[in-house]
C-alpha positions in Angstrom: -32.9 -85.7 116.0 -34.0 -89.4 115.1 -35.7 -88.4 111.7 -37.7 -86.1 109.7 -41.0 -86.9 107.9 -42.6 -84.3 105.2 -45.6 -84.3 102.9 -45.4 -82.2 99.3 -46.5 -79.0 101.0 -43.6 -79.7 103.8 -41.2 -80.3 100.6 -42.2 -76.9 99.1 -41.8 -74.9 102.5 -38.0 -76.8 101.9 -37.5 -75.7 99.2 -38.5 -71.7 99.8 -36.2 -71.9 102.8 -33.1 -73.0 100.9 -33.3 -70.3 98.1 -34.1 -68.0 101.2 -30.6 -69.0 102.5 -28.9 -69.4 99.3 -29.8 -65.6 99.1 -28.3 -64.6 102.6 -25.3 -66.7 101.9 -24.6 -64.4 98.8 -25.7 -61.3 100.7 -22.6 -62.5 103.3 -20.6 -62.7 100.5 -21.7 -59.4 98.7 -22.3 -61.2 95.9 -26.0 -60.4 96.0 -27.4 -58.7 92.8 -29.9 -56.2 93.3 -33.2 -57.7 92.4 -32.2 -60.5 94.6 -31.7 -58.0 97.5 -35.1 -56.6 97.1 -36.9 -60.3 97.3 -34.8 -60.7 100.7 -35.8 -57.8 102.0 -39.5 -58.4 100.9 -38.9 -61.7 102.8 -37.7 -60.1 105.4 -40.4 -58.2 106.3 -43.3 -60.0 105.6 -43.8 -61.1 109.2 -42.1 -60.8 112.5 -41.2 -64.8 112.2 -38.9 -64.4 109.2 -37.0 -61.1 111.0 -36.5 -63.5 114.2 -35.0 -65.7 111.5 -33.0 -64.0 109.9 -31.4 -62.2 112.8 -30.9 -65.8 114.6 -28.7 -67.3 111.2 -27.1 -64.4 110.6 -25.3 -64.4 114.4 -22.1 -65.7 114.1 -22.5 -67.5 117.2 -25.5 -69.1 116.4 -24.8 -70.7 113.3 -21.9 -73.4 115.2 -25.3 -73.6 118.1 -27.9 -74.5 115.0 -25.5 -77.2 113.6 -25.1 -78.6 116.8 -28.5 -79.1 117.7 -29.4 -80.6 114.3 -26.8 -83.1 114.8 -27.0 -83.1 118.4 -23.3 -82.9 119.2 -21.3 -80.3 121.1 -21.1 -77.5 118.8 -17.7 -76.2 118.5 -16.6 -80.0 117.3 -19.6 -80.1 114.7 -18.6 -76.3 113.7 -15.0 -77.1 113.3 -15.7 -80.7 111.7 -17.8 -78.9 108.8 -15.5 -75.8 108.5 -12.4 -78.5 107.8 -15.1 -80.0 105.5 -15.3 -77.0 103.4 -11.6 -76.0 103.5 -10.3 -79.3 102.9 -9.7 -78.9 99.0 -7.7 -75.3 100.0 -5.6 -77.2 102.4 -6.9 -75.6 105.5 -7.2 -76.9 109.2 -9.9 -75.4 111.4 -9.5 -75.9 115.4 -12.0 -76.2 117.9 -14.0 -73.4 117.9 -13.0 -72.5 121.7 -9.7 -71.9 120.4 -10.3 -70.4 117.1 -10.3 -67.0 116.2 -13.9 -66.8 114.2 -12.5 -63.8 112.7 -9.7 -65.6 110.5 -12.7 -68.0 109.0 -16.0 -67.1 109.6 -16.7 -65.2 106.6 -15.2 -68.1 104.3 -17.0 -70.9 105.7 -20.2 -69.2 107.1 -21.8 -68.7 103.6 -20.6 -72.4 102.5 -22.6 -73.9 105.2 -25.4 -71.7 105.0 -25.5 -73.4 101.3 -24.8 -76.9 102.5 -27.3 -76.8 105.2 -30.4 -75.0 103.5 -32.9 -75.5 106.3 -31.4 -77.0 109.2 -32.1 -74.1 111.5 -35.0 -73.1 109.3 -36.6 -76.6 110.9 -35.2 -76.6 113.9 -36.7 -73.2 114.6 -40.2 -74.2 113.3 -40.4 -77.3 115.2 -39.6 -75.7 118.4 -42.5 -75.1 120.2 -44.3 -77.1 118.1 -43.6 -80.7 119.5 -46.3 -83.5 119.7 -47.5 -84.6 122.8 -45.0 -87.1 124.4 -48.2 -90.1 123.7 -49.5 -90.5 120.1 -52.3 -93.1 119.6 -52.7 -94.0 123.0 -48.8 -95.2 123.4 -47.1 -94.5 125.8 -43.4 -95.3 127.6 -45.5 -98.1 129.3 -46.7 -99.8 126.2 -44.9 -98.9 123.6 -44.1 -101.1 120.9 -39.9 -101.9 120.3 -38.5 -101.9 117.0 -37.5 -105.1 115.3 -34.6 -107.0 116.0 -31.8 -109.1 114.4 -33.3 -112.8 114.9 -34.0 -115.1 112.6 -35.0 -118.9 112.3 -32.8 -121.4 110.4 -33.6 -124.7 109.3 -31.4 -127.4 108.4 -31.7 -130.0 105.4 -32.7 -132.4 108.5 -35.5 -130.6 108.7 -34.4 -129.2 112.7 -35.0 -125.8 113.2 -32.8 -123.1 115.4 -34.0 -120.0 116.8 -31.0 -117.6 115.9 -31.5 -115.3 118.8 -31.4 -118.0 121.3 -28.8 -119.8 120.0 -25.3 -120.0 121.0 -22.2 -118.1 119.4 -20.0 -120.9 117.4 -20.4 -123.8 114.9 -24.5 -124.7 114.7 -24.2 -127.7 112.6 -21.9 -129.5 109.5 -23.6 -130.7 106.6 -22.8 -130.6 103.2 -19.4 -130.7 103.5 -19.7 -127.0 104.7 -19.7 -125.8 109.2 -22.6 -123.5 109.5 -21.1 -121.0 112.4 -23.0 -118.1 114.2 -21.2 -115.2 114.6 -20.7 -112.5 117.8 -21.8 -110.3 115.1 -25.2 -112.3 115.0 -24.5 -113.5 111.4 -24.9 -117.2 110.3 -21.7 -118.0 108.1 -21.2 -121.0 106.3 -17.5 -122.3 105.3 -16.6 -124.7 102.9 -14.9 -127.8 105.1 -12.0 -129.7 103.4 -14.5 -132.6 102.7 -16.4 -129.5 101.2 -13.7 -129.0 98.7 -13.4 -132.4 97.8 -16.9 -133.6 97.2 -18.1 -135.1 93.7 -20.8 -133.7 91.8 -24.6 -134.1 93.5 -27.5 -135.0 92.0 -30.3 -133.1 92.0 -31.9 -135.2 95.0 -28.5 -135.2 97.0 -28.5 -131.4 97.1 -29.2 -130.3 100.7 -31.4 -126.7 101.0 -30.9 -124.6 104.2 -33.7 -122.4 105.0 -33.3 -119.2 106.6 -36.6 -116.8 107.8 -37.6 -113.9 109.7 -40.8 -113.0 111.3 -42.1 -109.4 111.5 -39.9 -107.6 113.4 -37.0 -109.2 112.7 -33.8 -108.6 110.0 -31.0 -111.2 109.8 -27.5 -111.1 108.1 -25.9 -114.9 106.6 -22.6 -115.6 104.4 -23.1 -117.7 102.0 -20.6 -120.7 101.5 -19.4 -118.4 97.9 -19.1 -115.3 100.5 -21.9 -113.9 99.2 -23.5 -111.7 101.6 -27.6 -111.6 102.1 -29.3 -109.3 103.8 -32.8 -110.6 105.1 -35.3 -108.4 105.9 -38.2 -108.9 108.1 -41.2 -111.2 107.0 -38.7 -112.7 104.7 -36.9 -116.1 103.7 -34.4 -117.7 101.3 -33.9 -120.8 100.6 -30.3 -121.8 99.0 -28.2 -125.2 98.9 -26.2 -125.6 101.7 -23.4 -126.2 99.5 -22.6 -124.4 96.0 -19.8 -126.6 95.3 -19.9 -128.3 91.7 -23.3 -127.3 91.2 -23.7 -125.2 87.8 -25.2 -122.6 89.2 -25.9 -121.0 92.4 -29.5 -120.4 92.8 -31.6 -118.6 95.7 -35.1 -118.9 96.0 -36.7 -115.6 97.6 -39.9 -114.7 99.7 -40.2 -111.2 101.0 -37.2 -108.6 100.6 -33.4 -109.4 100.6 -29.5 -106.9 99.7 -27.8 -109.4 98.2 -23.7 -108.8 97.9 -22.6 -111.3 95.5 -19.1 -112.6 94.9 -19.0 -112.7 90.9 -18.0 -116.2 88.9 -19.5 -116.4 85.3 -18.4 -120.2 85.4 -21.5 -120.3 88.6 -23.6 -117.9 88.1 -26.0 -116.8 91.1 -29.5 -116.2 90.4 -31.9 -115.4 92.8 -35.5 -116.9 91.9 -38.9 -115.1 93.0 -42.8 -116.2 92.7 -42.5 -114.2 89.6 -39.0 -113.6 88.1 -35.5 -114.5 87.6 -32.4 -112.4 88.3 -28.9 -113.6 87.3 -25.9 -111.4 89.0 -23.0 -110.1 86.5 -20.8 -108.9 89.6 -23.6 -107.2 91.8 -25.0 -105.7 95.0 -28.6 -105.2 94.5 -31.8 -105.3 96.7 -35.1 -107.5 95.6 -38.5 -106.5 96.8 -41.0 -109.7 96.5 -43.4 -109.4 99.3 -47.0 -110.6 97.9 -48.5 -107.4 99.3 -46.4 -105.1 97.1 -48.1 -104.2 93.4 -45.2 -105.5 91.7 -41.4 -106.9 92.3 -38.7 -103.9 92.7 -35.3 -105.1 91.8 -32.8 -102.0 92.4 -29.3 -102.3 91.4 -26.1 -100.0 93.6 -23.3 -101.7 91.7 -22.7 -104.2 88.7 -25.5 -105.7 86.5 -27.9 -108.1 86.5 -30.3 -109.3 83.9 -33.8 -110.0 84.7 -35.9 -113.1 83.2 -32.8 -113.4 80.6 -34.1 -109.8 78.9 -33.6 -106.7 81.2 -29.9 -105.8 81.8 -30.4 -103.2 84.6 -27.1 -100.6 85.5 -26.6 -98.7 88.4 -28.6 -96.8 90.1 -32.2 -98.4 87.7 -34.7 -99.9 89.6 -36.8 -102.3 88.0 -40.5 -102.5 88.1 -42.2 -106.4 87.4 -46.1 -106.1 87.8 -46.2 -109.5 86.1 -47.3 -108.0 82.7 -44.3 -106.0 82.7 -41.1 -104.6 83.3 -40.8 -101.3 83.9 -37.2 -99.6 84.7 -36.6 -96.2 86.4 -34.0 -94.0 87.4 -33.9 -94.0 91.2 -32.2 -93.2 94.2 -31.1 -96.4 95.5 -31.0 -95.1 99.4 -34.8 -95.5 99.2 -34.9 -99.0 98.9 -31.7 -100.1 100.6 -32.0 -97.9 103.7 -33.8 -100.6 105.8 -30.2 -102.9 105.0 -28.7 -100.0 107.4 -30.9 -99.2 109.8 -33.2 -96.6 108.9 -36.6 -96.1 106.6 -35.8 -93.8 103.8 -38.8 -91.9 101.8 -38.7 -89.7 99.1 -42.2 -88.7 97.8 -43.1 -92.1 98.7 -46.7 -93.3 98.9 -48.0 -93.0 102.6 -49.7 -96.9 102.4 -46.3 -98.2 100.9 -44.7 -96.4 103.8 -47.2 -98.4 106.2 -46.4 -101.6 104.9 -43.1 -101.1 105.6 -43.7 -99.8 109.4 -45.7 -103.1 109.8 -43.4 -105.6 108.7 -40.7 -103.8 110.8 -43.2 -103.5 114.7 -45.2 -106.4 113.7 -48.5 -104.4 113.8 -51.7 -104.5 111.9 -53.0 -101.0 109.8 -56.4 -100.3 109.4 -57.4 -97.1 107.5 -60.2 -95.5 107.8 -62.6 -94.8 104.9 -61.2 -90.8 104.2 -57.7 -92.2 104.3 -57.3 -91.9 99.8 -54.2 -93.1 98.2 -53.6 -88.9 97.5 -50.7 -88.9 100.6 -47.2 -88.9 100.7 -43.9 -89.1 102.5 -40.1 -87.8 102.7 -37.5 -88.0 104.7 -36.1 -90.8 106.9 -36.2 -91.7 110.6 -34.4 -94.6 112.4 -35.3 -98.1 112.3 -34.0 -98.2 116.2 -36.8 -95.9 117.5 -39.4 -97.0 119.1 -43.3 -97.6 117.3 -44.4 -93.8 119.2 -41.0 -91.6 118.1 -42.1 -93.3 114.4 -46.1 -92.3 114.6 -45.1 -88.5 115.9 -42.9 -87.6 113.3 -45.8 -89.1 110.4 -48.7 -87.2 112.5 -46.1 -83.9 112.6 -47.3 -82.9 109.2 -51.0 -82.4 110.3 -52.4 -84.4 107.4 -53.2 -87.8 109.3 -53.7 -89.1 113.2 -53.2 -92.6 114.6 -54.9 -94.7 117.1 -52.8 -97.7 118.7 -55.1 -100.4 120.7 -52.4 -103.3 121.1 -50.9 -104.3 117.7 -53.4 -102.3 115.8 -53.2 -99.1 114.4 -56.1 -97.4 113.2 -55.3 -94.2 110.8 -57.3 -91.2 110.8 -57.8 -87.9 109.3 
């Protein structure tokens, strides 16, 4: 499955499912208290969906069936891949269930994974049946919209511009003592030549800037001449000296949203400038959120430090908030703002418009709400940058709270 979406109301429906199958993993178990009994049972027979239920996860054939369609692999790998999972620390070795005896291990791992999973088959089960139509918005296979792509537009301290995409595998251009190369990888990486390494200290005005942008719809990956890797996402462009070598510091200047990977040297440090604040790296990988439609910049730190406008030292795993009159740092999970960097969009209880913004950027479409579209929605859950505009839209309209309609590059949202 490419994705799930959910609202609040989806969430709690979660979250009833996993205690439900927390409590028939401990009734496999017999480790099932009483009282804890009687609210199964009382679950059990509320309605004639949750007996189906329970008699389908309870099957020990159908458990290695439910992983696999989750994942959408051939069951008895996934089964045995997540039994060895679960045994590994007991130094035990699961084989493919066609050769297994389900007898020897079901009753050790089936209770584990009815834990780890929580509502796998509790979704799959309540989607079935229950599928959108194969159009949403008027798409359709004939005029659907693609995702984004990895393209990019470079220009040179000569001022000549080259289309990423449409440029050649190899060495682009030498300036700055450095050989700007494109990779097969469809990465731009620049390596210091040995004129590079020998060159005197440049005034301001000999400093050569590279350029590097993306349109809508399209994410690009360059290397630095430090090895400092940048992420850039769509809608996006840095701008950085072609060359770091005996400069005092090695600064990026930032429109849009980049993951920066920096290579650490407190005799250079690297800052990375936006319209509205400075970030020095102490030994970092961190992502930067600028775009001028956004309410604030969102600096989110995975590993190191960095220090924000020379005040706010952020740690791992802190997000920090700059609305101009402030900064504000939170404790968050990172995967929300890094996933675009690896190829999917990741909500958690994420606000439905800030969601949107991100969509656009990514097709290169225009949203237009309509007037009983509030600000009172919200989404979780992730689904793959690689689908297509229509797989996107389904999985948002699956939770019955909003409606799209596509005419060209527009979509219009709807109650």
């Amino acid at each position: 499955m490419p994705g799930r979406f959910y609202t609040k109301e989806r969430y709690k429906m979660f979250e009833k499912q996993f205690h439900i199958s927390m409590l028939i993993a401990l009734q496999m178990r017999a480790e099932i208290t009483p009282q804890q009994q009687q609210e199964l049972d009382d679950w059990i027979s509320a309605n004639e969906h949750n007996r189906e239920w329970y008699k389908m996860v309870t099957h020990k054939e159908q458990l290695p069936l439910l992983l696999a369609n989750y994942y959408d692999a051939h069951e008895e790998l996934v089964w045995a891949k997540t039994a060895n999972k679960i045994n590994a620390a007991k130094g035990k070795t699961v084989i493919p269930a066609a050769k297994a005896n389900y007898r020897l291990w079901y009753q050790i791992t089936a209770a584990a994974i009815l834990l780890i999973i929580g509502a796998i088959a509790f979704l799959t089960w309540n989607y079935t049946g229950h599928r959108t139509p194969n159009s949403v918005g008027g798409l359709t296979a004939e005029n659907d919209i693609a995702p984004g792509k990895n393209s990019a537009t470079l220009t040179l301290a000569s001022g000549r511009k080259i289309k990423l995409s449409d440029a050649i595998n190899g060495e682009l251009a030498k300036e700055a003592g450095v050989s700007i190369n494109k990779t097969k990888n469809g990465q731009i990486v620049y390596t210091v030549t040995a004129q590079g390494k020998t060159q005197s200290k440049p005034s301001a005005d000999d400093i050569s800037y590279n350029l590097i942008s993306t349109a809508k719809g399209e994410m690009y990956q360059v290397i630095l001449p430090d090895q400092s890797v940048v992420w850039l996402n769509a809608a996006s462009s840095l701008k950085y000296p072609a060359s770091f070598a005996n400069l005092k510091e090695r600064k990026v200047i930032l429109d849009g949203e980049a993951y920066f990977q920096v290579t650490h040297n407190a005799k250079q440090p690297f800052r990375v400038q936006t319209a509205a604040q400075l970030i020095e790296d102490i030994g970092t990988a961190f992502n930067v959120n600028s775009y001028s439609d956004e309410p604030g910049i969102k600096t989110t730190l995975v590993e190191g430090s960095v220090r924000i406008n020379n005040n706010t030292l952020l740690k791992p795993g802190e997000q920090a908030m700059n609305s101009g009159n402030s900064i504000k740092v939170l404790q968050v999970d990172t995967e929300t703002a890094t996933g675009w960097k690896d190829g999917d969009f990741v909500f958690k209880e994420t606000d439905f418009k800030t969601a949107m913004r991100k969509i656009a950027r990514w097709y290169n479409v225009e949203v237009i709400y309509h007037p009983g579209i509030g600000n009172d929605i919200e989404l979780g859950g992730w689904i793959s940058r690689k689908n297509n505009l229509s797989a996107v839209l389904k999985w948002i309209e699956s939770t019955n709270n909003i409606h799209f309609k596509v005419e060209g590059r527009r979509i219009t949202v709807v109650r």
